[in-house]
C-alpha positions in Angstrom: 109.5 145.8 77.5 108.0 143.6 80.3 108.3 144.4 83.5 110.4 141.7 85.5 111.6 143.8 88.7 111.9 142.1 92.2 110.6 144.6 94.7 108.8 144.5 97.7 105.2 144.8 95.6 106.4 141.4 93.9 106.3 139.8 98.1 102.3 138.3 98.4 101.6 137.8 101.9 98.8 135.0 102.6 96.4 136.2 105.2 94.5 134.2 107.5 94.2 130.7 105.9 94.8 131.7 102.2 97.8 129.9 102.3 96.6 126.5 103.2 94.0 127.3 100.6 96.7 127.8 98.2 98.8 125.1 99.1 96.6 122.6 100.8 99.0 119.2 100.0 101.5 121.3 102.4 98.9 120.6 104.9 97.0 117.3 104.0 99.2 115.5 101.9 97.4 115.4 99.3 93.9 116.5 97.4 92.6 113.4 96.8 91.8 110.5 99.1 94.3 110.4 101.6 94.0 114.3 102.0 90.2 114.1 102.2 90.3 111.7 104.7 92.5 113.3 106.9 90.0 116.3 107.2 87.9 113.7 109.4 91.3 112.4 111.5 92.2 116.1 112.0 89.0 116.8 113.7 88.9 113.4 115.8 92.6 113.9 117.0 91.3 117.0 118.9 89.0 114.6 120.6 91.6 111.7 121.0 93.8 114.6 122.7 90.6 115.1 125.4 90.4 111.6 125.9 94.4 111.1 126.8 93.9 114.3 129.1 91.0 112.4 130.7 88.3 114.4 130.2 86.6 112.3 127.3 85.4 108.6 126.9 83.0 108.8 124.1 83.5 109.9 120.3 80.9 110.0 117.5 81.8 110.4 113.6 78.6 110.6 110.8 79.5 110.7 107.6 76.3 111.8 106.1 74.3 111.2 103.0 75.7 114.2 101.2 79.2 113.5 102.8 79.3 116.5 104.7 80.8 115.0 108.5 80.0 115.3 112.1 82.1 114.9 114.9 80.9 115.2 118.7 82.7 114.1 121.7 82.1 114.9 125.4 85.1 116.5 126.3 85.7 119.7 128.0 84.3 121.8 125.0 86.7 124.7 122.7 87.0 127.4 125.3 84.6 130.4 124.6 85.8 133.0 126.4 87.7 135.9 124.8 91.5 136.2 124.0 92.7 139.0 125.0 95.4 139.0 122.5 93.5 138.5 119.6 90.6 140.0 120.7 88.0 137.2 119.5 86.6 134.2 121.3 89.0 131.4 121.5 87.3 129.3 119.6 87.5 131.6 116.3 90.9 131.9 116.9 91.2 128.0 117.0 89.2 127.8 114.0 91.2 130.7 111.8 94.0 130.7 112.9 97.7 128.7 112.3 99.2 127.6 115.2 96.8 128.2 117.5 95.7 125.6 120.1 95.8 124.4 123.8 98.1 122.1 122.7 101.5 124.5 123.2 100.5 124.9 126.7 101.8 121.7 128.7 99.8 122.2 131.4 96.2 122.5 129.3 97.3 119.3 127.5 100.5 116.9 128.8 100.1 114.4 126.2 98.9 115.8 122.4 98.7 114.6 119.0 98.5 117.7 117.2 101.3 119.7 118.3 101.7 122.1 115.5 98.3 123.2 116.2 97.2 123.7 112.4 94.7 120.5 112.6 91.1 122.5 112.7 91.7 125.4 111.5 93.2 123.6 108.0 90.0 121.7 108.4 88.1 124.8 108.2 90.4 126.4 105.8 89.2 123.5 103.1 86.0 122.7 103.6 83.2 125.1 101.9 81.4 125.8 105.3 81.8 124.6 108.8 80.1 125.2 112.1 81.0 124.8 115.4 78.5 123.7 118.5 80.3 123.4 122.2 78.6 123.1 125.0 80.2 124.6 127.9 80.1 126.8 130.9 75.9 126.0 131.2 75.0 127.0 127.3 75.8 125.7 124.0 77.4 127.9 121.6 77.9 128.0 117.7 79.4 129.8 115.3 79.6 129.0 111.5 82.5 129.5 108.7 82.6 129.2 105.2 86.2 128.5 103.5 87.7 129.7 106.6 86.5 132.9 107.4 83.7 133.3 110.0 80.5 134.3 109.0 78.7 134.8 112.5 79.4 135.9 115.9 79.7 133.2 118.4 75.9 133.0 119.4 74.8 131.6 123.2 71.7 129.5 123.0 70.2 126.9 125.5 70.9 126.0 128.7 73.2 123.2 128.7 74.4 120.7 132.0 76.9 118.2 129.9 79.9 119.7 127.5 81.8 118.8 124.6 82.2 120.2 121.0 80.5 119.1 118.0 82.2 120.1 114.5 79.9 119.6 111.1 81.7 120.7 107.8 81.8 120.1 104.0 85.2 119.6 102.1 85.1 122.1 99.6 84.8 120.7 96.0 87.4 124.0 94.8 89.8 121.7 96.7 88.9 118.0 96.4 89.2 116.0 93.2 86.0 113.8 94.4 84.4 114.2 97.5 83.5 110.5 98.6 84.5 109.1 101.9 85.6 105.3 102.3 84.0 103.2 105.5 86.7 100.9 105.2 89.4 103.8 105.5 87.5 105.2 108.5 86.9 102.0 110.2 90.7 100.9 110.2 91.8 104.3 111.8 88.9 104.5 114.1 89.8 100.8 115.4 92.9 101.8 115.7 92.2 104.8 118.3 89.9 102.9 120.3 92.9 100.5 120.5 95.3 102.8 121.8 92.9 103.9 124.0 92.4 101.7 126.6 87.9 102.0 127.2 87.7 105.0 124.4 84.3 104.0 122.8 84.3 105.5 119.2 81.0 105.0 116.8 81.5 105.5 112.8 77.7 105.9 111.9 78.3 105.8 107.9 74.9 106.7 106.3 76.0 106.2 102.5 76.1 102.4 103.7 73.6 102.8 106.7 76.1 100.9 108.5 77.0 101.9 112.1 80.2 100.5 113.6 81.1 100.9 117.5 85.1 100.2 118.9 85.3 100.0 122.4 88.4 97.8 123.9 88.6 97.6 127.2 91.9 95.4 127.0 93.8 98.2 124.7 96.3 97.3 122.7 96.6 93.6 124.1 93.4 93.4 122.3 94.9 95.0 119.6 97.7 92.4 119.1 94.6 89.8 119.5 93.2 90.8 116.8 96.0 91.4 114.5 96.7 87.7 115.1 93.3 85.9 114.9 94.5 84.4 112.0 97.9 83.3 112.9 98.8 80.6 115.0 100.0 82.1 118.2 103.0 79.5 120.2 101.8 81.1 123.7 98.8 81.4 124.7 98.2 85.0 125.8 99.8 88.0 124.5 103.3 89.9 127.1 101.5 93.0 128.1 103.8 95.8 129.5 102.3 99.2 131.0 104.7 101.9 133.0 105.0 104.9 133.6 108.5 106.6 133.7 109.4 110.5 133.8 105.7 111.9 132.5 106.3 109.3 129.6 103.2 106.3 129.5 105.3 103.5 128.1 102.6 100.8 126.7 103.9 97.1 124.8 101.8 94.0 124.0 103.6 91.3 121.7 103.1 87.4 120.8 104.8 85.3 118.9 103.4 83.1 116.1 104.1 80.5 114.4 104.7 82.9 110.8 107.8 83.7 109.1 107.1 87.6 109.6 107.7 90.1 111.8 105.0 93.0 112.1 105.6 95.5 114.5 103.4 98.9 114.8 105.1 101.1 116.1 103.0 105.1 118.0 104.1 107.9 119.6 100.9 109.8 121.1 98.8 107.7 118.9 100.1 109.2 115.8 101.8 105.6 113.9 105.3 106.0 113.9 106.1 104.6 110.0 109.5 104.7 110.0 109.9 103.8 113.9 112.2 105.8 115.8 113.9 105.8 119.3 111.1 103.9 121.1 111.2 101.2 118.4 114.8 101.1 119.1 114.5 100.8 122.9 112.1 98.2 122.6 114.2 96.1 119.7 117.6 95.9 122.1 115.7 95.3 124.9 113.8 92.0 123.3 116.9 90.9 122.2 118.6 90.6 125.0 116.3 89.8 127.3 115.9 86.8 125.4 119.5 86.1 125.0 120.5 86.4 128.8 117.6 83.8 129.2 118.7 81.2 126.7 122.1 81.7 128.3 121.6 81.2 132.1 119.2 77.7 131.1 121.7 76.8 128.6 119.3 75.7 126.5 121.4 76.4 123.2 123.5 74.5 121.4 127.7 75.6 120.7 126.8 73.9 117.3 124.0 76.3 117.1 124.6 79.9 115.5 124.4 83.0 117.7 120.6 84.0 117.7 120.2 87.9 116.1 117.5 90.3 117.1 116.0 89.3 113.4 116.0 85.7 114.7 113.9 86.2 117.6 111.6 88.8 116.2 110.8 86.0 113.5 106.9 85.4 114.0 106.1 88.2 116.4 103.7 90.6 116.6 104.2 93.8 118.7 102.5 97.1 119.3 104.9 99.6 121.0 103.0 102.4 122.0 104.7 105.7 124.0 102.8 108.7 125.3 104.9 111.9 126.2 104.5 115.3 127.0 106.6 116.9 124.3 107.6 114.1 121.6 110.5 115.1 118.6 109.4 113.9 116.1 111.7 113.8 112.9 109.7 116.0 110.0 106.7 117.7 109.6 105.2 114.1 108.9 105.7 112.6 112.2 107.0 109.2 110.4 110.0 109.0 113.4 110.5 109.3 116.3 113.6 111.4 118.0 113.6 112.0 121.7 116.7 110.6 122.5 115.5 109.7 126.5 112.8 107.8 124.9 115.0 105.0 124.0 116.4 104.2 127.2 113.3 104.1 129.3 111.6 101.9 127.0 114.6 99.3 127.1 114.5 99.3 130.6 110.9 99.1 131.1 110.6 96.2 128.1 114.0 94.4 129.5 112.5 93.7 132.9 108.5 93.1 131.6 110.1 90.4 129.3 112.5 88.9 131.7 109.7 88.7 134.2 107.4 87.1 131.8 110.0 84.6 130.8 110.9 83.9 134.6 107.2 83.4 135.2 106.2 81.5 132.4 109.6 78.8 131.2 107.3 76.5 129.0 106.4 79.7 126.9 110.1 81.0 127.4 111.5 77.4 126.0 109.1 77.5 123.0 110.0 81.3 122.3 113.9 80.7 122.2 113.3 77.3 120.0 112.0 78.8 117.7 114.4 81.5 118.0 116.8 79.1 117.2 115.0 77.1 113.7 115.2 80.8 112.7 119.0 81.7 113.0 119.9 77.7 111.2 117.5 78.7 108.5 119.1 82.3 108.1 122.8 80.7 108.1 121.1 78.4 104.7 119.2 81.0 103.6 122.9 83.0 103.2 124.4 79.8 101.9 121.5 80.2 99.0 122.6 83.9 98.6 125.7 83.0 98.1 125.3 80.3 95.4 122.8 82.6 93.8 125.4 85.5 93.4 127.9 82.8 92.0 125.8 82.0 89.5 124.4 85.6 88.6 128.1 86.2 88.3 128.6 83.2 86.2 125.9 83.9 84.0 126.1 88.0 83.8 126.2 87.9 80.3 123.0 86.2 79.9 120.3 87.6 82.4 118.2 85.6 84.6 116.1 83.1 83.1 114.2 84.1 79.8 114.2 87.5 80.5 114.7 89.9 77.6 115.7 93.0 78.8 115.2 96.3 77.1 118.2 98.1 75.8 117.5 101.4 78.0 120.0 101.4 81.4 117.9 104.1 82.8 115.8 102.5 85.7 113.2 105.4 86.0 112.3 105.4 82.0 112.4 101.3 81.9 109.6 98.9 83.1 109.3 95.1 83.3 106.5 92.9 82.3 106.0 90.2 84.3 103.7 87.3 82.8 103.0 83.7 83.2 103.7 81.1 80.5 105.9 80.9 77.2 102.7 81.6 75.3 102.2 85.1 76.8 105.7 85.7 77.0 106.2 85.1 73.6 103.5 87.5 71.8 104.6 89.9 74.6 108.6 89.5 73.7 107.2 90.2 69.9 104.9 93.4 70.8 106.9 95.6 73.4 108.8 98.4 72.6 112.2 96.7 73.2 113.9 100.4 74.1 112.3 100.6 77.4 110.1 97.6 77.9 111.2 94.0 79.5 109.7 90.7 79.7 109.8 88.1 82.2 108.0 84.7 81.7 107.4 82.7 84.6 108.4 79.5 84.4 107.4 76.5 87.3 105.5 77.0 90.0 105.3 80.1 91.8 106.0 79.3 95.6 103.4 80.7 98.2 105.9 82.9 100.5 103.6 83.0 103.3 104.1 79.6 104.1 108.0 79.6 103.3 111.0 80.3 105.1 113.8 82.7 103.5 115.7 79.9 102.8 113.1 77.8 101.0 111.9 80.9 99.0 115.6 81.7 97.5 115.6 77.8 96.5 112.6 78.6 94.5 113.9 78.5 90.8 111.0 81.1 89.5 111.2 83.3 92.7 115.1 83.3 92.7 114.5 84.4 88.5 112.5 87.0 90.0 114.5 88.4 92.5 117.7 88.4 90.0 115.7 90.0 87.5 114.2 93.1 89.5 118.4 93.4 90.8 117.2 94.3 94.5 118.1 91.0 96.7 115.8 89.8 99.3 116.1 89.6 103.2 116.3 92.6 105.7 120.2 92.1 105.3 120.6 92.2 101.1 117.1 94.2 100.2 118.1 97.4 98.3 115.5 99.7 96.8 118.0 101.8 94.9 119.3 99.2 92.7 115.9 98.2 91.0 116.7 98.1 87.2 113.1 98.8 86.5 110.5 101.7 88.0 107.4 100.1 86.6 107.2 96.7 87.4 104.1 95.6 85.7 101.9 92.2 87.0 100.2 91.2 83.6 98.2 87.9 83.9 95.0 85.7 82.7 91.9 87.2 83.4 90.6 84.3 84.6 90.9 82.7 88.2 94.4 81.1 87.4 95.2 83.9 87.0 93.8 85.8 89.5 95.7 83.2 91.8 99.4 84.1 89.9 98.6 87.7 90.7 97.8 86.9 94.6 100.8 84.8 94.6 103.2 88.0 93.4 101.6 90.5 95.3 102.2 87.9 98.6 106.2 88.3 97.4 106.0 92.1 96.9 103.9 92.7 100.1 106.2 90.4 102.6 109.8 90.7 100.9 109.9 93.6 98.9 107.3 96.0 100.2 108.8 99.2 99.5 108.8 98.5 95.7 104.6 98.7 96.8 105.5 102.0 99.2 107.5 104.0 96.7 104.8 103.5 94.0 106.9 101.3 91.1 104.5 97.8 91.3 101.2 97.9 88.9 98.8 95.4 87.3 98.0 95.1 84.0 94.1 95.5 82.6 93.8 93.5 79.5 90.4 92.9 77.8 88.6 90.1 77.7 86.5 90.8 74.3 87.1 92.4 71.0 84.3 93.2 69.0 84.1 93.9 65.3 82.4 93.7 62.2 85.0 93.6 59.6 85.5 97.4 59.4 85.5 98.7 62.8 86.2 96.6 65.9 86.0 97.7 69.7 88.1 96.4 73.1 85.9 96.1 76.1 87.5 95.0 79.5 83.7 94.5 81.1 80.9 92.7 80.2 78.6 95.9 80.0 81.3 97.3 77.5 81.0 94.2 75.6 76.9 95.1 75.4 77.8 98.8 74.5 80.5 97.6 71.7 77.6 95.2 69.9 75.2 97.9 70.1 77.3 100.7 68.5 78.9 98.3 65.9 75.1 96.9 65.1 73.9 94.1 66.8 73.6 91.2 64.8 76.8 92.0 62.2 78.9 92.2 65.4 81.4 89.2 66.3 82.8 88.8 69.6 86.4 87.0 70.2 86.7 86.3 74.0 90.6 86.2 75.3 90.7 83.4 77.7 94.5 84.1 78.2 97.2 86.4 76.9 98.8 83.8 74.8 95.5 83.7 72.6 96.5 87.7 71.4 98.6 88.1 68.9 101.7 90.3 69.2 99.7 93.3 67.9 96.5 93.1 69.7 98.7 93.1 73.0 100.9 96.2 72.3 98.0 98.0 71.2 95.5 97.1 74.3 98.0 96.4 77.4 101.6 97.1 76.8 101.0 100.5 74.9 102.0 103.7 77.0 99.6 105.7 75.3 96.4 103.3 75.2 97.2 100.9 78.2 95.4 100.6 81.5 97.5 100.3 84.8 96.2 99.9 87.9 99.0 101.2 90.5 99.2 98.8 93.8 99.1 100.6 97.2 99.5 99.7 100.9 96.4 102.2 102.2 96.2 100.0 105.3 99.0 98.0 106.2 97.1 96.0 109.4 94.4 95.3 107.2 96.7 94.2 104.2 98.7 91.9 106.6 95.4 90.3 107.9 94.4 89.4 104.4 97.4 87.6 103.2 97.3 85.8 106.5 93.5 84.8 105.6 94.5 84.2 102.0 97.6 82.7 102.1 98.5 81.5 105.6 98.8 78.0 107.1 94.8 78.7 108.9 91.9 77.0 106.9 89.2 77.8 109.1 89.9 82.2 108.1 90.1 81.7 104.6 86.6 79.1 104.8 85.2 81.8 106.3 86.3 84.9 104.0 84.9 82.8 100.8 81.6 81.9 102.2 81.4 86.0 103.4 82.4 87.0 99.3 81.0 83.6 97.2 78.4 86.5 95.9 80.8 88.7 94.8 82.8 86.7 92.7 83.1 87.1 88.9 85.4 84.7 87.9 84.9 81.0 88.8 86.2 78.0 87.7 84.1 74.9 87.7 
């Protein structure tokens, strides 16, 4: 009989860094890109946390050609000296050991990033060999590691008159699923950084691309909100730029107002981005509102016929960047997604309330256009309601029959059911005919598809095809009716053309998706369909190839010359078969998942693509002409 007992023998106890070894996505997320990346942010928070001490102004990342990274800055340098609890130099004990770090002692570092202190040594942990260089005290010193575990003593070598650290490692492929960096990824946190810290020069020298990019912004984070709105049109000129300090907490805002539908606001607490906002978010939110509010009211410049003006009325078009920097921040979770000091809020609505009301005081012509717009926003948020309303009259009316020419699936079970959503009758048709009716749906769009970027709420729930849309996926629209939890469908599935009408469809939903229903993006449910564009055959056998090189293969293997190739144009032209068994097939199918990596970048490319700005978009097709595939002439 096998042995099953419970005992103390059955306890494992991880030593060192075995543990992060064991479970590294308890550390990093993840094993795959996201994790891999943060190896590099891990490392270049330590620096960051020099630089908001004061002690660094320079920071230097190489990815190499191998991909092995470097990191150098000229801070202070990892202590050297021995710890007299552990008996080791400090920096070994940095390096192997959990929870250990400068950053639990308040008066070492006041304002930190890494306060768990597990960022290097997890580093070290995961990658296949690491070594230290830090020059300090008049020498430089190194030690090396491999998988965690040191492998030399901490060696003294030249004579050294500057200091900093310089950390060069190798994520171990026993860990990583692929072990290739992205530039793009780097840049856009990298940026980011140098943003939030005012002068902080930061160079990304990415030798895969021999490309070497420099951030350096002397104007911080009023830069930042620059940049984030190059593409918009701003309705004053210069950006409300707030800096104070209050109780050991750096309070930091920059915001503008636009002439957009959206509201974007990026919210970071010790430069780590704040996701789900928190209690400086908060404090900054009340404080816009009625700032703005007691304004409108002592120049009586709105109407009684007018509706009251909401915080989501003024924060229509603006762009913000609330930034706080504290000595010991709560954040809610291991994640650092939210913010919790409670004290946090109320400084931040004082220090916003009278930076705003000062602004406005100073500057009435920018004031008047601020609360006008305000006020276009709440009348078009009373219609937009008004459309609601008709629209759940009519859903009502019509529950029965569902939106449109949908045809549902007969499953009720959200997370086994997935919608198809295609353009024209044509596809619609052959798909209706091919799906597995049990858990597949099909929506054909019918009209045109409104570009949202240019639309207020209102308009956009007039839209016959959006409104089919939004009745369909059963979520509402609109910060007030949105709710994730009653999608009917956790795969909802873009399949269009593969040709540049197509392509324009699929830009057109992702536009929806990305301003009005974004966390259907976030929590993973939105995809794309991969159709092919040839089948080839010879009678007997026949192949699907999605590329033009696996069109080339396909005629080679099913010989040359007896080989006949049938190009799909559009869905429509495949028959019911052909599409169940090459896009709608669970088994067989390709689906490409649709994620939000980046969601400054992703914001500044549906402003270039989409927005009311011709000169951006001129620009971003002369920049990719060479790269297109598919154009239509």
């Amino acid at each position: 009989m096998e042995n099953n007992e419970y005992t103390a023998s059955s306890i494992k106890v991880l030593k060192d860094l075995e543990g992060v070894r064991k479970r590294p996505a308890m550390y990093i997320g993840d094993t795959s890109k996201r994790g891999l990346h943060h190896l590099i942010f891990e490392v270049v928070d330590n620096s960051i946390d020099e630089a908001m001490s004061g002690y660094c102004d320079k920071i230097n990342v190489t990815v190499e050609e191998d991909n092995s990274v470097v990191v150098i800055d000229n801070g202070r340098g990892i202590p050297i000296d021995l710890h007299k609890e552990e008996n080791k130099p400090a920096v070994e004990v940095v390096m192997t050991t959990l929870h250990a770090g400068g950053k639990f002692d308040s008066n070492i570092y006041k304002v930190s990033g890494g306060l768990h202190g597990i960022g290097v040594s997890v580093v070290n942990a995961l990658s296949s060999w690491l070594k230290v260089e830090i020059a300090r005290d008049g020498y430089l010193w190194t030690q090396s590691y491999e998988r965690g575990k040191a492998v030399t003593e901490l060696k003294k070598g030249a004579v050294r008159k500057t200091t900093g650290t310089k950390v060069s490692f190798y994520p171990d492929p026993e860990i990583f699923d692929k072990i290739e960096f992205s530039r793009e990824y780097l840049d856009e946190r990298l940026r980011e950084l140098a943003f939030l810290n005012k002068g902080l020069k930061i160079e990304l020298d990415f030798k895969p691309e021999g490309k070497v990019e420099s951030f350096q912004y002397k104007g911080g984070i009023k830069e930042f909100i620059e940049y984030l709105d190059k593409n918009k049109n701003p309705i004053h000129r210069h950006p409300i730029y707030i800096n104070k300090a209050v109780n050991s907490c750096v309070i930091e805002v920059a915001l503008q107002f636009n002439d957009s539908y959206t509201e974007n606001i990026f919210s970071y607490a010790n430069n780590i981005r704040t996701i789900e906002g928190g209690t400086h978010l908060s404090g900054f939110k009340s404080a816009l509102t009625r700032s703005i509010n007691q304004y409108a009211k002592s120049q009586n410049v709105i109407s009684s016929k007018d509706p009251k003006i909401t915080g989501n009325d003024i924060r229509e078009g603006l762009t913000a960047v609330v930034s706080v920097k504290l000595p010991q921040p709560q954040f809610e979770g291991q994640t650092k997604t939210r913010l919790g000091d409670r004290e946090v809020e109320g400084l931040v609505a004082s220090v916003v309330g009278d930076g705003v009301s000062e602004y406005l005081d100073r500057d009435p012509q920018a004031a008047k256009k601020i609360i006008n717009q305000s006020i276009v926003a709440a009348r078009s948020r009373v219609a937009a309601q008004k459309a609601r309303d008709i629209t759940r009259r009519k859903s009502a009316l019509d529950s029965a029959n569902l939106p449109g020419k949908l045809a549902d699936c007969s499953s009720r079970d959200p997370k086994k059911s997935e919608i198809f959503i295609v353009e024209g009758d044509s596809a619609g048709g052959s798909a209706k005919q091919g799906r597995d009716r049990t858990i597949q749906a099909v929506l054909p769009l019918r009209g045109k598809l409104l570009n949202v970027e240019k639309t207020r709420l209102n308009k956009v729930l007039g839209n016959i095809t959006i409104s089919t849309l939004i009745s369909s996926l059963g979520v509402g629209i609109g910060k007030e009716d949105f709710d994730y939890s009653k999608l009917r469908y956790h795969k909802v599935i873009i399949m269009t053309d593969a040709d540049i009408d197509g392509a324009h469809i699929r830009t057109l939903l992702l536009t929806y998706f990305f301003r009005y229903a974004r966390e259907i993006i976030e929590k993973g449910n939105l995809f794309i369909a991969h159709p092919p564009l040839y089948q080839v055959s010879d009678g007997k056998k026949k192949r699907w190839a999605y590329t033009e090189r696996e069109k080339e293969k396909a005629i080679e293997e099913i010989g040359g010359d007896k080989a006949r190739v049938q190009r799909f144009k559009g869905l429509g032209e495949m028959n019911p078969s052909q599409l169940w068994e090459t896009t709608m097939n669970p088994d067989h199918r390709i689906l490409r998942r649709v994620s939000i990596e980046d969601a400054i970048e992703a914001d500044r490319m549906f402003d270039i693509l989409m927005g009311n700005a011709v000169e951006p978009r001129k620009d971003f097709i002369l920049a990719n002409a060479q790269f297109v595939e598919n154009l239509d002439i």
